[in-house]
N, C-alpha and C positions, 0 to 999 in steps of 0.2 A: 292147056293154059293159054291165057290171050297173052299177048305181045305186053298188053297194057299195064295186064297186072304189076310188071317189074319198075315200073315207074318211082321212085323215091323222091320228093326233093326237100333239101334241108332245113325249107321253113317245116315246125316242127309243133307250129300252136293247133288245140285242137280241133275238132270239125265234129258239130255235134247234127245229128240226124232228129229229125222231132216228129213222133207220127200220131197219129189223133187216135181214139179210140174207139169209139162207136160206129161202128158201120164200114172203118177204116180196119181195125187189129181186130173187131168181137163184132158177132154178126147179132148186130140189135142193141138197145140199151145195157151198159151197165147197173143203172139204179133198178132197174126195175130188175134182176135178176137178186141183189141184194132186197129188194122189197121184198120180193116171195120168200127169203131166207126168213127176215124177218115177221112175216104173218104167218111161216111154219112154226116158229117161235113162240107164237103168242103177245109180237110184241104191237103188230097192228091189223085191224081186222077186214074182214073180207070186203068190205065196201074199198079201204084203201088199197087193198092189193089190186081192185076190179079197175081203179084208176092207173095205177103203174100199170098193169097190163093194155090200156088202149092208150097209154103214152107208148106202150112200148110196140102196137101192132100199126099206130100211124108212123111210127119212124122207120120201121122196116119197110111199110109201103110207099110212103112217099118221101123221106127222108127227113132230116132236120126240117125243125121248126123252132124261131126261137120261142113265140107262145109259149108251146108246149112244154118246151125244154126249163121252159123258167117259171111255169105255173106245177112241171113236177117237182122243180126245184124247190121250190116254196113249200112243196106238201112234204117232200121229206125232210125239209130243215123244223116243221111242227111237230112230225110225229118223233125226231131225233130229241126234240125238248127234254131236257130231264133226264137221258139215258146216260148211262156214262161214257164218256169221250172213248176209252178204249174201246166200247163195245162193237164199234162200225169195225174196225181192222178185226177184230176177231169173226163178227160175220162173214167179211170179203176173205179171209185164210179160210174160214168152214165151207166156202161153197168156191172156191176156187177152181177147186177139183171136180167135187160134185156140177157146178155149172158151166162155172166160166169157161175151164179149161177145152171142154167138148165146142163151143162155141167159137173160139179164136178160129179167124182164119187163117189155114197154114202158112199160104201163098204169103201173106205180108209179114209172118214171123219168120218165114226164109229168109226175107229179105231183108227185114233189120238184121239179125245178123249175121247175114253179107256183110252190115255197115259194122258189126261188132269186129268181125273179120278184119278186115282193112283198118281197126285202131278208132273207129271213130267211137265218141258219145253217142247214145240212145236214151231220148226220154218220151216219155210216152207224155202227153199235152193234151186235157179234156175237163169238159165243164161240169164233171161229175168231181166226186170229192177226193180230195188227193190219196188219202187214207186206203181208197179204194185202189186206185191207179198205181199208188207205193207196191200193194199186194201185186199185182199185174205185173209189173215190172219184177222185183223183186225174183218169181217166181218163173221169170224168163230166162233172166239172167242178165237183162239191161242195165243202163245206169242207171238211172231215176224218173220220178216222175211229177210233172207239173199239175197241177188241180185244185178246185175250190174248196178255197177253208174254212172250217167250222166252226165257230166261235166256241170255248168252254168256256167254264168259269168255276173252281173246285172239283176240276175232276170230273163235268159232267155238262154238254150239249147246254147251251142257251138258246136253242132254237133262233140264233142271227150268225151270220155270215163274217168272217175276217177280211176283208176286202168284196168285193166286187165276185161275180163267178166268171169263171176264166172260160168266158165265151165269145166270138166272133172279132174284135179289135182287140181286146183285153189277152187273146192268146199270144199275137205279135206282142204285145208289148211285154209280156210275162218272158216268151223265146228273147227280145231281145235281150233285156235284163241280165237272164243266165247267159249269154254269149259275152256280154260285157264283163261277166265277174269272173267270164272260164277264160278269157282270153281267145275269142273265137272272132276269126272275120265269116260274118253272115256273110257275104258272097262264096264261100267254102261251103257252110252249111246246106243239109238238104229237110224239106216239110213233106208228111204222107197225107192228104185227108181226100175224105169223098163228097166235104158240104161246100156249099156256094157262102157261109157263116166263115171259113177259114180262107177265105181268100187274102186278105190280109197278112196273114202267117205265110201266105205259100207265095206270096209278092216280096217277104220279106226277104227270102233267101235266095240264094246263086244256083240253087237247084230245088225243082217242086214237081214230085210226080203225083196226079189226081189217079186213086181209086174208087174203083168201081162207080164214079162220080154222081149224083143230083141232075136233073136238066141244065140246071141254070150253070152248073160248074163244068159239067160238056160241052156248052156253048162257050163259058167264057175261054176254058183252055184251048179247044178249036183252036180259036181267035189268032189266040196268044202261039199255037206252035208246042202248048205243055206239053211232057210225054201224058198217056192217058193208060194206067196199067189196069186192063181186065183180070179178073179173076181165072185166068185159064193157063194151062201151062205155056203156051208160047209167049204170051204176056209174062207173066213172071222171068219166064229165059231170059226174055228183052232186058226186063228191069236191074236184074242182079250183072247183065254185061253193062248195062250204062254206071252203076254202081261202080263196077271194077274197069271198067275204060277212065271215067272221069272222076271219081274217089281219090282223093292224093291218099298215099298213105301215112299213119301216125302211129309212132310209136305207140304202146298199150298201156295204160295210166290204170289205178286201182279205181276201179269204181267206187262212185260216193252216190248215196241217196240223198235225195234233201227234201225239202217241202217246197 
C-alpha cells in the first residue's frame, strides 16, 4: 500500500474523472462498430457499411480527424432518419458483448476504476451518440456518460442533432457544465484522451493524463510536462500510483446516469 493512499481530507465535494472514448477506452471507432451491427441487420447497406469502415481504418491509423468525424457523423444521423429512437440503445446492448467488449482497452479500464476506487465520478465524454456511450458506461459500472444528441420526434430519429456534437471545445464546455451542477472544483477533476481535438477538456482540469496520444498531442503535452500513459504495463503502474498519490478521497455517492 503507498503511504499516500491514507490521505483523507474533509472537503467532501465530488471529483469527477472524464475519459474520452475512442482510441482512449475502445481501440477504434465506436460508430462504426454500431454500423456493422446495423448492415448485419438489414438496416443499411454495404456501400454504407464500406464508408464507416474507412472512417473507422483512417482513425486507427492516423487518429482523429475532425472531417472525418463529422462527415461520419452526418451519414449516421441520415441513415438513423426514421428508425425508432430506442433502436440505437438496443443495437449498442446487442453488440456490446459481441464487439465492443473485446475491443476496450484493459489498461484504461484499470484505471478508471482506480478513480471508482478512491470515490471519484467516472464519465465517459465522446462525440459519438450518448445512447451509445450510456451502454459503455452502464456496462462497466461507471457513472455516466456525456455524448451527442439525437433529435426524435414521436418516437423515432429526425435525422438532426439536439445540440451541437460534443466534439473538440464543445466537450470542455459539456465537462464543465456537469461539474458546475455536481458541485465539483475542476482543479480536483481529472480528463483521459489520445486526440490533439481534446485539448481543451484536458486544460480544463487540475489533472490530465494523454493516452497513447496523436503527434500533435505528444508534442503539445511534451511541452507542457503532461504525464503521457503508454499502453504498456509499467505505464499503466505509473498511472493508477499518480491516481492514488494525488486523488483526494471521496466518500462513495450512488451513481446516476444522465444524458
Amino acid at each position: 500500500m503507498y503511504a499516500e493512499e491514507s490521505r483523507t481530507l474533509p472537503d467532501n465535494r465530488p471529483i469527477v474523472a472524464f475519459f474520452d472514448v475512442d482510441n482512449t477506452l475502445l481501440h477504434g471507432a465506436g460508430i462504426y462498430h454500431v454500423g456493422r451491427a446495423a448492415w448485419k441487420r438489414g438496416f443499411i447497406g454495404f456501400r454504407d457499411l464500406s464508408r464507416f469502415a474507412w472512417h473507422q481504418f483512417r482513425f486507427v491509423a492516423v487518429g482523429e480527424n475532425k472531417k472525418h468525424i463529422l462527415s461520419a457523423q452526418e451519414r449516421a444521423l441520415q441513415l438513423a432518419e426514421g428508425h425508432p429512437a430506442d433502436e440505437l440503445k438496443r443495437l449498442a446492448e446487442d453488440i456490446y458483448e459481441r464487439e465492443i467488449q473485446t475491443r476496450l482497452w484493459p489498461e484504461t479500464v484499470e484505471l478508471a476504476k482506480e478513480h471508482l476506487d478512491k470515490g471519484h465520478e467516472v464519465w465517459l465524454i465522446t462525440a459519438a451518440p450518448v445512447d451509445i456511450a450510456s451502454v459503455i458506461a452502464g456496462n462497466l459500472g461507471l457513472t455516466g456518460a456525456l455524448g451527442t444528441l439525437l433529435g426524435a420526434r414521436d418516437g423515432r430519429f429526425t435525422g438532426e442533432l439536439e445540440g451541437p456534437i460534443l466534439h473538440g471545445d464543445r466537450k470542455a464546455v459539456a465537462a464543465e457544465e456537469l461539474a458546475v451542477r455536481l458541485g465539483a472544483d475542476l482543479s480536483d477533476c481529472w480528463a483521459y484522451s489520445d486526440s490533439r481535438n481534446d485539448i481543451p477538456l484536458l486544460e480544463l482540469v487540475g489533472n490530465r493524463v494523454v493516452v497513447n496520444p496523436d503527434s500533435v498531442l505528444s508534442g503539445y503535452a511534451t511541452k507542457r510536462g503532461w504525464p503521457i500513459m503508454k499502453l504498456d504495463p509499467a505505464s499503466i503502474r505509473t498511472a493508477k500510483r499518480r491516481v492514488r498519490r494525488d486523488g483526494r478521497v471521496v466518500s462513495k455517492n450512488k451513481k446516476r446516469q444522465t444524458r
